[in-house]
C-alpha positions as CSV (number, residue, x, y, z in Angstrom):
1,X,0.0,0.0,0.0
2,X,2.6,2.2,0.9
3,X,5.6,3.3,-1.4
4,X,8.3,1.9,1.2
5,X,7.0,-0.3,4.2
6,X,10.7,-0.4,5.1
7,X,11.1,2.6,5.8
8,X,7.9,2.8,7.9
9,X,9.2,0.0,9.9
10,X,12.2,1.8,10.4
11,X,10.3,5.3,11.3
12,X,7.5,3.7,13.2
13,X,8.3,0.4,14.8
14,X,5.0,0.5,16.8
15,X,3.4,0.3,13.3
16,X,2.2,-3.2,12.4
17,X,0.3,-3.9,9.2
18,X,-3.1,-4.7,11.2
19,X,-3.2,-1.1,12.4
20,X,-4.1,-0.2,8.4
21,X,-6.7,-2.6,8.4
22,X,-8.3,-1.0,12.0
23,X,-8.2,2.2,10.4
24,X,-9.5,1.6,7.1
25,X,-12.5,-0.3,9.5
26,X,-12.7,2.7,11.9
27,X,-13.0,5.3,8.6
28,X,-15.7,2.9,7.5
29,X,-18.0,2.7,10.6
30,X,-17.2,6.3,11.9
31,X,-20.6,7.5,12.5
32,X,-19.4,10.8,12.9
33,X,-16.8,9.9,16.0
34,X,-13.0,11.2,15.8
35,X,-10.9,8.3,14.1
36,X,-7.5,9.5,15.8
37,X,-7.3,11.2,19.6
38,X,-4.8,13.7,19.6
39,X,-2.9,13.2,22.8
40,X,-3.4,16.0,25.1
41,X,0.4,17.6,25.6
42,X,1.7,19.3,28.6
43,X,2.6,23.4,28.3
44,X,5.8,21.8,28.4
45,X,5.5,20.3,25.5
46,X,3.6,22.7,23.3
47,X,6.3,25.2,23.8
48,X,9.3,22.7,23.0
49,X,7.6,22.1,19.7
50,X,6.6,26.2,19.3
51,X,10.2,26.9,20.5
52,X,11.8,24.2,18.1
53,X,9.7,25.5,15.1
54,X,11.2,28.8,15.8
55,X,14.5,27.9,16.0
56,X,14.7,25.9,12.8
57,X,12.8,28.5,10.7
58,X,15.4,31.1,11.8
59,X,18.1,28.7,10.8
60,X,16.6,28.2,7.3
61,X,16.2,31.6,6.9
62,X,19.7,32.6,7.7
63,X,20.5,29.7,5.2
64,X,18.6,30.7,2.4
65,X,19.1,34.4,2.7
66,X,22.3,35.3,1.4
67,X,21.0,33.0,-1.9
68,X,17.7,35.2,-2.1
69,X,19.2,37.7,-5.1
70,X,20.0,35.3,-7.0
71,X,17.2,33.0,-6.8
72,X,14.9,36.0,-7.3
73,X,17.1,37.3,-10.3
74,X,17.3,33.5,-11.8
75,X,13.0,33.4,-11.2
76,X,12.4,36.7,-13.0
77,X,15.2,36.1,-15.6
78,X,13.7,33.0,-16.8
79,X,10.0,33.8,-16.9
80,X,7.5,36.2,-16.0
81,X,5.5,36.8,-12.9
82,X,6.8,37.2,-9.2
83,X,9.2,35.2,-7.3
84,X,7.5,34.5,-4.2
85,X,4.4,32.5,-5.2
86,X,1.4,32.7,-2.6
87,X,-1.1,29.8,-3.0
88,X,-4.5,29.9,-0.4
89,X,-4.3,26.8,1.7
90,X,-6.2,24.9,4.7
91,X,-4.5,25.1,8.2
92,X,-5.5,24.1,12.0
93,X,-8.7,24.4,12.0
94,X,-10.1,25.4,8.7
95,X,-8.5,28.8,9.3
96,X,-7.4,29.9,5.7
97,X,-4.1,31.1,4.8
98,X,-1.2,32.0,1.8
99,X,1.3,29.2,2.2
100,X,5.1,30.9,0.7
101,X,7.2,29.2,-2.2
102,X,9.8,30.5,-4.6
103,X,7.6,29.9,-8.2
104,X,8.5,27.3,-10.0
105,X,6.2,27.3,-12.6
106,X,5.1,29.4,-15.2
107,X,2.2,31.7,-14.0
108,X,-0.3,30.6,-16.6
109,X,0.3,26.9,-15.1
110,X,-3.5,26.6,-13.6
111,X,-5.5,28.7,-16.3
112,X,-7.4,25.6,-16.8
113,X,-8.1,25.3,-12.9
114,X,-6.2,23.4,-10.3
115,X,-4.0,20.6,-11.2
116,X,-1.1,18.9,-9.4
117,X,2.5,18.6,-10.1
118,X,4.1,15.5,-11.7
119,X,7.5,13.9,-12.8
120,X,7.9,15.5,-15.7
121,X,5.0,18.3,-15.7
122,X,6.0,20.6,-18.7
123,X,4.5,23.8,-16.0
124,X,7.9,23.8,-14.6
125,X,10.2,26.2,-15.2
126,X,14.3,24.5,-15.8
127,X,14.9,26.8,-12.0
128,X,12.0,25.3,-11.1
129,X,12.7,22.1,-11.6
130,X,15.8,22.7,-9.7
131,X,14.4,24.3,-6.7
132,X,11.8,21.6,-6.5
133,X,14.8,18.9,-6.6
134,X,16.9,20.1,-3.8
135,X,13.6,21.4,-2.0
136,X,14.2,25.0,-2.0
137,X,11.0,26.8,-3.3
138,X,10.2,25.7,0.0
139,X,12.1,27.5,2.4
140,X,9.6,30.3,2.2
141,X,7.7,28.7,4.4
142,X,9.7,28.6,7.4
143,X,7.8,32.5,7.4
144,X,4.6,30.7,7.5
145,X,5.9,29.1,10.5
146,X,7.1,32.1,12.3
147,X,4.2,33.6,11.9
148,X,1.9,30.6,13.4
149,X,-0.3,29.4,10.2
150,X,2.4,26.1,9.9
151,X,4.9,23.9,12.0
152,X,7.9,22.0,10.4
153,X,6.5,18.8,10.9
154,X,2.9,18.1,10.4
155,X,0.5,17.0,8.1
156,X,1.1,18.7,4.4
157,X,-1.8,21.6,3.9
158,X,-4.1,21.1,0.9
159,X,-6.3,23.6,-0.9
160,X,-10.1,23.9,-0.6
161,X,-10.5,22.4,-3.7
162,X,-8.6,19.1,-3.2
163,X,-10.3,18.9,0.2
164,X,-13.4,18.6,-1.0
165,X,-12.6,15.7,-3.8
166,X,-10.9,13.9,-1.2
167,X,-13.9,14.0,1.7
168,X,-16.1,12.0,-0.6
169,X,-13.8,9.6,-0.3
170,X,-12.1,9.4,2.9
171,X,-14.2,11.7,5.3
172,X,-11.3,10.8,7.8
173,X,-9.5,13.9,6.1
174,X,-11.2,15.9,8.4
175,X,-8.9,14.7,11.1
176,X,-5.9,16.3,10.1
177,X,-6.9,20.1,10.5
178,X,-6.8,18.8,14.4
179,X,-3.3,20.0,14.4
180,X,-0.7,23.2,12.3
181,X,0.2,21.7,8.9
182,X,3.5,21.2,8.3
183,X,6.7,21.8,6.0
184,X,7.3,18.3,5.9
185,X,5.6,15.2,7.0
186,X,5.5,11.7,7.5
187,X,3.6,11.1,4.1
188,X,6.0,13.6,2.3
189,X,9.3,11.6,3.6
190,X,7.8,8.3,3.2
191,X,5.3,8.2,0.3
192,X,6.3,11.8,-1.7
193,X,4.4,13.9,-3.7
194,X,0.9,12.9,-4.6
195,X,0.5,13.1,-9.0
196,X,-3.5,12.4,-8.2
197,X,-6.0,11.4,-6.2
198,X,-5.3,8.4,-5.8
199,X,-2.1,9.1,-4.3
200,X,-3.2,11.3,-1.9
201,X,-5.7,8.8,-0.6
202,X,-2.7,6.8,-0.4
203,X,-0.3,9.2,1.6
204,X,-4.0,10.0,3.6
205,X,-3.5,6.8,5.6
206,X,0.4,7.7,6.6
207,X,-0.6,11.4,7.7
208,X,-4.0,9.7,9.5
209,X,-1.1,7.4,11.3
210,X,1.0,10.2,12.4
211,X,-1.8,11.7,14.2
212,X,-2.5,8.4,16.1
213,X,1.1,8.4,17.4
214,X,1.8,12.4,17.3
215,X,4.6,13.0,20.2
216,X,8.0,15.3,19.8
217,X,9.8,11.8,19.5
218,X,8.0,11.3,16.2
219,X,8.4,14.6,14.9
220,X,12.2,14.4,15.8
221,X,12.1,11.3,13.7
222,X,10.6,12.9,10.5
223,X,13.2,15.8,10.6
224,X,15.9,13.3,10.5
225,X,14.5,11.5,7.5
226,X,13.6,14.9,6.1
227,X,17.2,15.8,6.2
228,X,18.2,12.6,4.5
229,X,15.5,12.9,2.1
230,X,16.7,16.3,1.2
231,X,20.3,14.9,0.3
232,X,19.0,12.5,-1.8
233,X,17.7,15.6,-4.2
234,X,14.6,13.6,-5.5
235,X,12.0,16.6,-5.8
236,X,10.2,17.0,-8.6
């Protein structure tokens, strides 16, 4: 089901392949009750995770900034339109907001309404394509995250539009604006970007499992592998 179990396993060891079936059972006779309970964490907590979000955005910022005029020059050099891209998305919630990322396509990329990225989508700009393969039109969003609308690890924010196809099939959705989207995610590190539907649905059950076992551990966990993942320069 899952692109690499493996790496699950080696994520998640609690994980076991009957807790898909439970949850794929619990989505089915939900009735309107919560499928995951988010576990109620101390002050304590809440402010390691506010404190650690804060910390790593100002690193990536530092990072990225002294590369900003030349990513911007490169963007408006090779097509028209402005650098930053802003793109309404679904937070913690259902509170709205403009999630940041360098552009990487061209601006006319959704004139026939929304559509998402693939392998080899000829939207992309050739910067784009290499921002999107080292991950860097998203550093941006480490100013979401200062200003509250995101965290660096949770589940990956979707637009209305997307929301709405996938609740008729997986009303369990729902479940994830219990918590701040994130930068990165267990579904992004372990399953990757979603070409359609489908995919999502597929990547739904990882995110819906990172909820059931939500803890700073975890989190810790997926920043690792986000770091590894980021070497590995597979982006598209």
């Amino acid at each position: 089901m899952f692109k690499d179990r493996d790496s699950l396993m080696q994520l998640a060891p609690g994980y076991t392949y009957i807790y898909e079936q439970q949850l794929e059972q619990a989505i089915k006779e939900r009735n309107g009750s919560p499928i995951v309970k988010i576990p109620v964490w101390s002050k304590t907590k809440i402010l390691i995770k506010r404190s650690s979000d804060i910390f790593i955005s100002l690193v990536g910022v530092t990072c990225i900034t002294p590369f900003i005029p030349l990513i911007y020059w490169k963007i408006k050099n090779e097509s028209e339109g402005p650098a930053i891209y802003k793109q309404e998305r679904i937070g913690k919630n259902g509170k709205k907001f403009h999630i940041l990322k360098f552009r990487t396509m061209y601006i006319d990329a959704e004139k026939n309404g929304p559509a998402l990225s693939s392998a080899n989508d000829v939207r992309v700009t050739p910067f784009g394509r290499l921002l999107r393969k080292w991950r860097i039109d998203e550093f941006p969003q480490f100013i979401n995250v200062l200003k509250g609308d995101m965290s660096v690890i949770g589940p990956r924010p979707e637009r209305q539009f997307y929301i709405e196809q996938i609740v008729k099939n997986e009303p369990a959705f729902i479940e994830l604006l219990k918590v701040k989207p994130g930068i990165t995610s267990l579904g992004q590190v372990l399953y990757g970007y979603a070409e359609n539907k489908t995919e999502m649905l597929q990547r739904l059950k990882l995110e819906l499992f990172y909820m059931r076992k939500y803890s700073l551990r975890l989190d810790f966990r997926i920043f690792i592998y986000t770091i590894r993942t980021l070497f590995k320069a597979e982006g598209k």
